[in-house]
C-alpha positions as CSV (number, residue, x, y, z in Angstrom):
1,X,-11.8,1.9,-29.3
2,X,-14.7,4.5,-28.6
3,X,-16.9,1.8,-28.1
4,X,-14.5,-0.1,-25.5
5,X,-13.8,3.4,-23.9
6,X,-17.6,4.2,-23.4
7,X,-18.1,0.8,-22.3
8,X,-15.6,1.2,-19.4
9,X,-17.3,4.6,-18.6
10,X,-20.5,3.3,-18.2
11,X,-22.3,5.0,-15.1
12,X,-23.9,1.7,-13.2
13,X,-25.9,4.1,-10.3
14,X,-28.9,4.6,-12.7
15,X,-29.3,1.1,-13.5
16,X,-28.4,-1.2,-10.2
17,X,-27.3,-0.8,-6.7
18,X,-24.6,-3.0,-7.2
19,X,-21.0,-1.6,-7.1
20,X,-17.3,-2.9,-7.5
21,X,-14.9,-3.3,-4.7
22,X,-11.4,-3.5,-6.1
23,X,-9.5,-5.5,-2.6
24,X,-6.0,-3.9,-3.3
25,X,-2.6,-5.9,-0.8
26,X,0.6,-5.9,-0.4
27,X,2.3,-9.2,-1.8
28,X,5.3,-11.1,-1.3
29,X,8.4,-8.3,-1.7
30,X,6.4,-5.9,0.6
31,X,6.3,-3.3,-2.3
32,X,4.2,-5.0,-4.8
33,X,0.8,-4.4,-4.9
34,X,-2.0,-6.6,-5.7
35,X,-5.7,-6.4,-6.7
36,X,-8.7,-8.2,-7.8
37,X,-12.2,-6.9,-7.7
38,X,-15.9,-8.2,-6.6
39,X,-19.2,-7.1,-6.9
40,X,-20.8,-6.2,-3.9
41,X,-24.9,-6.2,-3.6
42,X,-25.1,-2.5,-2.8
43,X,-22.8,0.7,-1.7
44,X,-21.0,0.3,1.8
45,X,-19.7,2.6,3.9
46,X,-17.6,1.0,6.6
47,X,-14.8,-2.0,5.6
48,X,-16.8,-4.1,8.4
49,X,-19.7,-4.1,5.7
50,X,-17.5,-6.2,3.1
51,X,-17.0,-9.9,3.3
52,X,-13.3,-11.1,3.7
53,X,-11.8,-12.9,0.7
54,X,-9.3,-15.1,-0.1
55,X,-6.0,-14.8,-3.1
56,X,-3.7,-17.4,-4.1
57,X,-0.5,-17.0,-1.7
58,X,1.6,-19.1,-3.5
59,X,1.5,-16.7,-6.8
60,X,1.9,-13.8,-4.7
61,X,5.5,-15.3,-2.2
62,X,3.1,-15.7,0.8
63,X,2.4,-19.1,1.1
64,X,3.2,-22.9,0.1
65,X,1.1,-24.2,-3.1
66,X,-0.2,-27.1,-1.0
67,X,-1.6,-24.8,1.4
68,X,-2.0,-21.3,-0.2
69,X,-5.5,-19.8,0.5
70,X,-4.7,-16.5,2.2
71,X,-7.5,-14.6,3.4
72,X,-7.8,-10.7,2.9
73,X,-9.5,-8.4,5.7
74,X,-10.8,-5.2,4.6
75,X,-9.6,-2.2,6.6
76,X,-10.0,0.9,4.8
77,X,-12.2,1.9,1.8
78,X,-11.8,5.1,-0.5
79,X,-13.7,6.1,-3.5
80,X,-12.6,4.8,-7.0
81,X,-11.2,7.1,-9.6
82,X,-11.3,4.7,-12.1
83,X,-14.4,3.3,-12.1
84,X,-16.5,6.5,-10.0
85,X,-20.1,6.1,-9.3
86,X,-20.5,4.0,-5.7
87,X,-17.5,1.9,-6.9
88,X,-14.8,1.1,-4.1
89,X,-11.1,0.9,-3.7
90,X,-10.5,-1.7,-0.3
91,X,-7.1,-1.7,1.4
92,X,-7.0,-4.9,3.0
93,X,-4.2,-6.9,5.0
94,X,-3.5,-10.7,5.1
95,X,-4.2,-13.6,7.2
96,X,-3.9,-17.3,7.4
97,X,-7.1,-19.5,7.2
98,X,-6.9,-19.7,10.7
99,X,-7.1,-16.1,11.5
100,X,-3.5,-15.7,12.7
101,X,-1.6,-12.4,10.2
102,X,0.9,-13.6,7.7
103,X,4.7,-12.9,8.0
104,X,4.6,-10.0,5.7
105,X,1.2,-8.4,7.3
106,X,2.9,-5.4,8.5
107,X,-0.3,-3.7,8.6
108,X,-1.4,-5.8,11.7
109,X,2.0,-5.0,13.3
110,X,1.4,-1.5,13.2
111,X,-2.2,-1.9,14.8
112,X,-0.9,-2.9,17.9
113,X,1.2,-0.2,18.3
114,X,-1.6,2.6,17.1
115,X,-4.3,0.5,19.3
116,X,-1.5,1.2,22.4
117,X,-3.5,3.4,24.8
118,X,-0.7,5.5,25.4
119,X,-0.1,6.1,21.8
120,X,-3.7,6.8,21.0
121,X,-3.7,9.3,24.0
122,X,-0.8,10.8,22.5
123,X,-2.5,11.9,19.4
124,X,-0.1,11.2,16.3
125,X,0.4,13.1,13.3
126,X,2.0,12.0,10.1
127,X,3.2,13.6,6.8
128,X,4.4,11.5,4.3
129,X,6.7,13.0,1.6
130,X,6.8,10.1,-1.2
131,X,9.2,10.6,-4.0
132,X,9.1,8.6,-6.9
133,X,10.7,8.2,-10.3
134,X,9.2,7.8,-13.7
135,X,11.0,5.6,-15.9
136,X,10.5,5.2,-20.0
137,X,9.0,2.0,-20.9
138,X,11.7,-1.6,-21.9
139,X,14.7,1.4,-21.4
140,X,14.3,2.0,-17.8
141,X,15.6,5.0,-17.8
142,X,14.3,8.5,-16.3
143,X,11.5,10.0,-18.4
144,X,12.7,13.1,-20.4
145,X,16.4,11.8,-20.4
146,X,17.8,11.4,-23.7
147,X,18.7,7.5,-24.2
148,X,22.1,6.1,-23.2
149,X,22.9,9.8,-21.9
150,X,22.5,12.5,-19.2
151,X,20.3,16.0,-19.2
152,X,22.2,19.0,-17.9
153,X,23.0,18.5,-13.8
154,X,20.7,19.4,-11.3
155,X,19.9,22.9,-10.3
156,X,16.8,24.0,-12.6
157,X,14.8,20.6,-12.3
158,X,13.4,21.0,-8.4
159,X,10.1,22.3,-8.9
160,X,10.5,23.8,-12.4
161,X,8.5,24.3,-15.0
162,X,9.2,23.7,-19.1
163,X,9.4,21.2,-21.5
164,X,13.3,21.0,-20.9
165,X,12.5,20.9,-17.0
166,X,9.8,19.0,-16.2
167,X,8.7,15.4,-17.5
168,X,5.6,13.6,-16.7
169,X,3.9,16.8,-15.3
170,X,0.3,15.1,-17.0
171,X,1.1,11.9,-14.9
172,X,1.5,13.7,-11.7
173,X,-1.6,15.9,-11.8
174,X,-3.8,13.1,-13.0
175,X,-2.8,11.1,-10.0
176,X,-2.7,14.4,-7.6
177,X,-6.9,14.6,-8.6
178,X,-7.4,10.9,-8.7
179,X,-6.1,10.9,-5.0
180,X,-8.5,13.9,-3.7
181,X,-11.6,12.5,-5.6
182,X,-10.7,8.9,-3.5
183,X,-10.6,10.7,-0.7
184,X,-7.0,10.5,0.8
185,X,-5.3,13.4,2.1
186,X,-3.4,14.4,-0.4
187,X,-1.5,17.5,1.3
188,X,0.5,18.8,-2.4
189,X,3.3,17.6,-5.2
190,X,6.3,18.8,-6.6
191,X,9.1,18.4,-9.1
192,X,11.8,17.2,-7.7
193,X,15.5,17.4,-7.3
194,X,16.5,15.2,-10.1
195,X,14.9,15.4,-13.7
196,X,12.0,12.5,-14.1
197,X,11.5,12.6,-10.2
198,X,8.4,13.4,-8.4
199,X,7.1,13.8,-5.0
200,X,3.3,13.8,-3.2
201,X,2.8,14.7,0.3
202,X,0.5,12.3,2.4
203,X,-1.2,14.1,5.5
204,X,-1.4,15.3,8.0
205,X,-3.0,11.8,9.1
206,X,-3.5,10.5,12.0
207,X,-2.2,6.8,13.5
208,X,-2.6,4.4,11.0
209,X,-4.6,6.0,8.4
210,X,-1.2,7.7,7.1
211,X,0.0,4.2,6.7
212,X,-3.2,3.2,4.6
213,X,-3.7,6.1,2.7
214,X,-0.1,6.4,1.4
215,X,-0.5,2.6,0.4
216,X,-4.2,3.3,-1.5
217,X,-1.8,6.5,-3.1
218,X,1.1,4.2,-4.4
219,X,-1.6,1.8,-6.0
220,X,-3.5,4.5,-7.9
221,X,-0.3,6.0,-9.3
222,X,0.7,2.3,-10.1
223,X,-2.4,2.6,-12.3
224,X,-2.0,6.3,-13.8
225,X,1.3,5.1,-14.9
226,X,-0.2,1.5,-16.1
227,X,-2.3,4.0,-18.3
228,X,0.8,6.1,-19.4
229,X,2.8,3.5,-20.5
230,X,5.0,4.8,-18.1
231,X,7.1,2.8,-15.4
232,X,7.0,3.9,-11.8
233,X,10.0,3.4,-9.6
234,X,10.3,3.6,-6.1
235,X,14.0,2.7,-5.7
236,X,16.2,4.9,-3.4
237,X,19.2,5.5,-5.7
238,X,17.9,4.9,-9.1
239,X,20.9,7.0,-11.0
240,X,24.1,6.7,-9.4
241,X,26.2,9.2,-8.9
242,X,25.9,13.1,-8.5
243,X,22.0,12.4,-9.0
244,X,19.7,13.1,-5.6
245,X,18.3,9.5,-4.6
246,X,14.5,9.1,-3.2
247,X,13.2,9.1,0.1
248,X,10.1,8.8,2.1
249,X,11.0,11.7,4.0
250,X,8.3,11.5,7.7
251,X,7.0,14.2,9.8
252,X,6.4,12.8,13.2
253,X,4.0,15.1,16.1
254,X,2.1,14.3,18.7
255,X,-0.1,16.5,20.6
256,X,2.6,17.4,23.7
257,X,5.3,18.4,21.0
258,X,2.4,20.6,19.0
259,X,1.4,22.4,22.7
260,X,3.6,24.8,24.4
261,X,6.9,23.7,25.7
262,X,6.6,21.1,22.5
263,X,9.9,21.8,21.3
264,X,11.6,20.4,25.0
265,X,9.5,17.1,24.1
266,X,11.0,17.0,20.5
267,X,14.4,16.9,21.8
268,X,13.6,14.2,23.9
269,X,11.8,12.0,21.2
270,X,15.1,12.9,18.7
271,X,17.3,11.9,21.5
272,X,15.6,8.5,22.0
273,X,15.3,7.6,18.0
274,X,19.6,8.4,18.0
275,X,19.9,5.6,20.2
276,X,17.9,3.2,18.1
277,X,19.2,4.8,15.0
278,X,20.8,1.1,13.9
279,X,18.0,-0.6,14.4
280,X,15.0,2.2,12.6
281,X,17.9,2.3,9.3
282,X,17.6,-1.7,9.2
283,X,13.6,-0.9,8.6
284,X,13.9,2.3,6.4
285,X,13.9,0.0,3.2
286,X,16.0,-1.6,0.5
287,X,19.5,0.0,-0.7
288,X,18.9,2.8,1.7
289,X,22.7,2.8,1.9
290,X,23.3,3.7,-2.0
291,X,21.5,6.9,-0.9
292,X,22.2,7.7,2.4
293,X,25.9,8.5,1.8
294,X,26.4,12.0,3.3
295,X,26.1,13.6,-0.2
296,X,22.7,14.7,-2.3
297,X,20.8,16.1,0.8
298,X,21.5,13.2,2.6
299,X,23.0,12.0,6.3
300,X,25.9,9.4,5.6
301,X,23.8,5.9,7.0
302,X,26.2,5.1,9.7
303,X,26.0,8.6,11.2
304,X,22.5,10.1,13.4
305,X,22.7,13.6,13.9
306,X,19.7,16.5,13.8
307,X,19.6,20.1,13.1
308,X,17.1,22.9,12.7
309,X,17.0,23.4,8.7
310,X,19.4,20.9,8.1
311,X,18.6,18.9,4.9
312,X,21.8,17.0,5.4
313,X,20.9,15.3,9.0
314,X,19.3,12.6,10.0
315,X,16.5,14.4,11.9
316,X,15.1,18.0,10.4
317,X,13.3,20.5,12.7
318,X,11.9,23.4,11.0
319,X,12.8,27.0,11.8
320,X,9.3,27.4,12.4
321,X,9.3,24.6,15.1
322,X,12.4,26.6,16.6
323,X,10.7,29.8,16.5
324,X,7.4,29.1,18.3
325,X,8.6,26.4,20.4
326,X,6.4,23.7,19.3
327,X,5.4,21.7,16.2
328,X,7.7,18.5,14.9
329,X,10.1,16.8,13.3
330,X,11.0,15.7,10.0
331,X,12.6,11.9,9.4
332,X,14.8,11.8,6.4
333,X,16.2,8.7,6.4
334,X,13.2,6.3,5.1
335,X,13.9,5.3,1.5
336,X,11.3,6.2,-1.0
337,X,10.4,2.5,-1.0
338,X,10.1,1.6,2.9
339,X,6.5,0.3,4.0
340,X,4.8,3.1,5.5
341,X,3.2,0.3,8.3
342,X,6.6,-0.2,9.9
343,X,7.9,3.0,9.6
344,X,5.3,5.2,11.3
345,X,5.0,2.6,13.9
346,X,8.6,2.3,14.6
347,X,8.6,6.3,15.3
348,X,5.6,6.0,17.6
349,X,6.9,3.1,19.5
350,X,10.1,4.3,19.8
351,X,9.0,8.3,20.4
352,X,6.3,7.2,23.1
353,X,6.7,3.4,24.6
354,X,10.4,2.8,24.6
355,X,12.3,3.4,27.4
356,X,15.8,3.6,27.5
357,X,17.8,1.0,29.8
């Protein structure tokens, strides 16, 4: 085992200019994640440097075995924690042969929105509050929980500290460095509400890059927890009952609503996502509606309303925001496992191009 552990260790920078690019997707279900690596001749610093590649669709749900060469294009690289030295992580999205995206490329979709001269004019800010559970291994049930049973309820879990508190704290900080030595913008973590429940802030990022680096996030705690022995969930409701669910929680500015007379332009943009409120809930991810039932911090699904320090509407504006006049908004209503892609560029389209009939 030493052996095998120096051997993945091994520093390559002294010896060759080679590195390894790890192309990480998004597959089939739009939640799993998928990677294979390549060596690349020498260290690059722009995705336009690396060659496109192609995956088996077929394996993956996004194509037909008789015709399943998918092709992945490079769009953002970050530094590798696992590896180090020069080696790369690549978040890439999917296309056919043929150059046309995929169904599922939701990455693509979201370019067109962020590429929108009036939304890059706009100047878009993101922060991306990812809650995730961490489940024991074949049990499948919250880590720290005694099996077939129930801690003591919630209260002393949200941000606590203690062995009877807070489970899987070496999990969270591994991944919390892992994601600044990448390079993503890691903004923070916490314990949250329910025991076994965790949550990392994303941003603030600009346009798409929130979108990316949230995904290139979710992939390297997919491999701190392949390491634990640990499974990571990202379902909304994973205990039912009196047990808070997870979200994806998304702070929304642009530059008008961060200037003076920004909290008059919030208003408007809160007004406008009310009257697509059916239609942003159908994209806020899987079994939203197990936790958005008006209970647990939570807006009942059916219902859009916003308040100023509200954690039980649909739209949060922080007392802050009130006070100054300026600032943004806080989403609630995105389930922990929505794709960030659609999400930030349904706000943006809906905040800045749509008009009302």
């Amino acid at each position: 085992m030493a052996l095998l552990t120096e051997l993945q260790n091994l520093d390559l920078t002294g010896t060759t200019e080679k590195i390894i690019a790890e192309y990480i997707w998004i597959g089939g279900s739009g939640l799993d994640m998928r990677s294979k690596a390549r060596t690349i001749a020498k260290p690059v610093t722009d995705p336009k440097q690396l060659p496109n590649w192609n995956y088996d669709g077929s394996s993956t749900g996004q194509a037909r075995g008789e015709d399943s060469e998918v092709i992945l294009y490079p769009q953002a690289i970050f530094k590798d924690p696992f590896r180090r030295g020069n080696n790369i992580l690549v978040m890439c999205d999917s296309y056919t042969p043929a150059g046309e995206p995929i169904p599922t490329n939701n990455r693509h979709k979201a370019a067109q929105v962020f590429n929108n001269p009036a939304v890059i004019a706009e100047g878009t800010w993101f922060g991306l509050e990812q809650e995730y559970t961490l489940l024991q291994k074949d049990v499948n049930w919250p880590l720290g929980w005694p099996l077939g049973g129930y801690p003591p309820p919630q209260g002393p879990y949200y941000c606590g500290t203690g062995v009877d508190k807070a489970f899987g704290r070496d999990i969270v900080d591994a991944h919390y460095k892992a994601c600044i030595y990448a390079g993503i913008n890691i903004s923070g973590i916490n314990g949250e509400v329910m025991p076994g429940q965790w949550e990392f802030q994303i941003g603030p990022s600009e346009g798409i890059a929130a979108a990316d680096q949230l995904w290139v996030a979710r992939y390297v705690l997919e491999r701190v927890t392949e390491a634990a022995g640990v499974v990571l969930s990202f379902h909304p409701k994973p205990i039912k009952g009196e047990w808070n669910g997870a979200g994806c929680h998304t702070n929304f500015s642009t530059k008008p609503m961060r200037d003076e007379g920004g909290y008059e332009v919030i208003k408007k943009a809160i007004e406008k996502l009310g009257l697509r409120h059916k239609e942003h809930i159908q994209a806020y991810g899987e079994d939203n509606e197990q936790r958005l039932t008006g209970r647990c911090e939570t807006a009942d699904i059916n219902t859009f309303r916003w308040g100023v320090a509200d954690r039980g509407a649909s739209i949060r504006v922080g007392r802050d925001t009130e006070k100054e006049g300026k600032g943004y908004f806080e989403d609630r209503r995105p389930a922990s496992n929505m794709d960030p892609y659609v999400v930030t560029a349904m706000i943006a389209e809906t905040s800045i191009l749509w008009k009302p009939t």
